[in-house]
C-alpha positions in Angstrom: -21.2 -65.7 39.4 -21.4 -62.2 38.9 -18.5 -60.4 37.0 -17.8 -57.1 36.8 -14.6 -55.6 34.0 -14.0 -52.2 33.8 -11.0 -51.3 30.1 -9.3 -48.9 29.6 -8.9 -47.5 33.2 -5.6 -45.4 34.2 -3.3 -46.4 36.6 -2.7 -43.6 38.3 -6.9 -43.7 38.8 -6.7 -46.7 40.5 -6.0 -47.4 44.0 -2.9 -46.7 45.5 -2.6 -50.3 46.4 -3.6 -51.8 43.4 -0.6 -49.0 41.4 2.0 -50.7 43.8 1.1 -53.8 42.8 0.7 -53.5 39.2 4.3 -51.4 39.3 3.0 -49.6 36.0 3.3 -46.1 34.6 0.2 -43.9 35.7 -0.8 -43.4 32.0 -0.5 -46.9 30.9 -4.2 -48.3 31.1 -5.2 -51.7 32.2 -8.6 -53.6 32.4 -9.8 -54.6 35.5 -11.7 -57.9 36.4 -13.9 -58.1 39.9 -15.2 -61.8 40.4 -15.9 -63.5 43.6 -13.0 -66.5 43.8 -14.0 -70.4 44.2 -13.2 -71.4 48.6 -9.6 -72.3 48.5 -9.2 -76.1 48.3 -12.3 -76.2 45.9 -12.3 -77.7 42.4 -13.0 -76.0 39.5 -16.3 -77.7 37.4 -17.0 -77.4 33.7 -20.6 -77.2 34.8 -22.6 -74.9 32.4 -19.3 -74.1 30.9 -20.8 -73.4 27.2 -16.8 -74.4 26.1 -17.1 -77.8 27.5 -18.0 -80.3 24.4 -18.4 -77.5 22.2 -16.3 -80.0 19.4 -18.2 -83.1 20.4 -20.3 -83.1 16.9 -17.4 -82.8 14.6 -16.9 -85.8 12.8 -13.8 -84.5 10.8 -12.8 -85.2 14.8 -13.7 -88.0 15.8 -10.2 -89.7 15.3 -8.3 -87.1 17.0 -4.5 -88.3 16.5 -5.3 -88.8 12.5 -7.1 -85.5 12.5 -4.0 -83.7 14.2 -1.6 -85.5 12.0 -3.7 -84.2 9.0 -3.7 -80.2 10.0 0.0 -80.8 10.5 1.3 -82.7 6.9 2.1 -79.6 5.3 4.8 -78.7 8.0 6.4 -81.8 7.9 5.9 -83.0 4.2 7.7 -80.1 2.5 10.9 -80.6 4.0 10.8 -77.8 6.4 11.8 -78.6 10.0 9.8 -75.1 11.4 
């Protein structure tokens, strides 16, 4: 898929179309993303998605519950509720 993003642009240097939508001041800047979109009805695949298993290796995670509850004793073991 080819992206294209362009940062920083203006508002008010975008189409008019696209400043009605966005309902934004003309000097506020926003990035814009142009991708083609998957046919509607289709279902998204992690296929090539370099994110997908990226934690596989980790054995500190293999047991994900205990590993979870481990990151998370200090919050609860001192007491405080937040």
């Amino acid at each position: 898929m080819n992206t294209i993003v362009f940062g920083h642009v203006l508002v008010g240097a975008l189409p008019a179309e696209w400043r009605a939508r966005l309902a934004k001041a003309p000097g506020t800047t926003v990035t814009v993303r142009i991708e083609a979109e998957d046919p509607v009805g289709s279902t998204p695949t992690a296929e090539g998605d370099s994110l997908v298993g990226m934690w596989r290796d980790r054995v500190d995670m293999a047991d994900v519950a205990g590993y979870l509850r481990s990151i998370r004793a200090d919050r609860f073991s001192n007491g405080d509720a937040g």
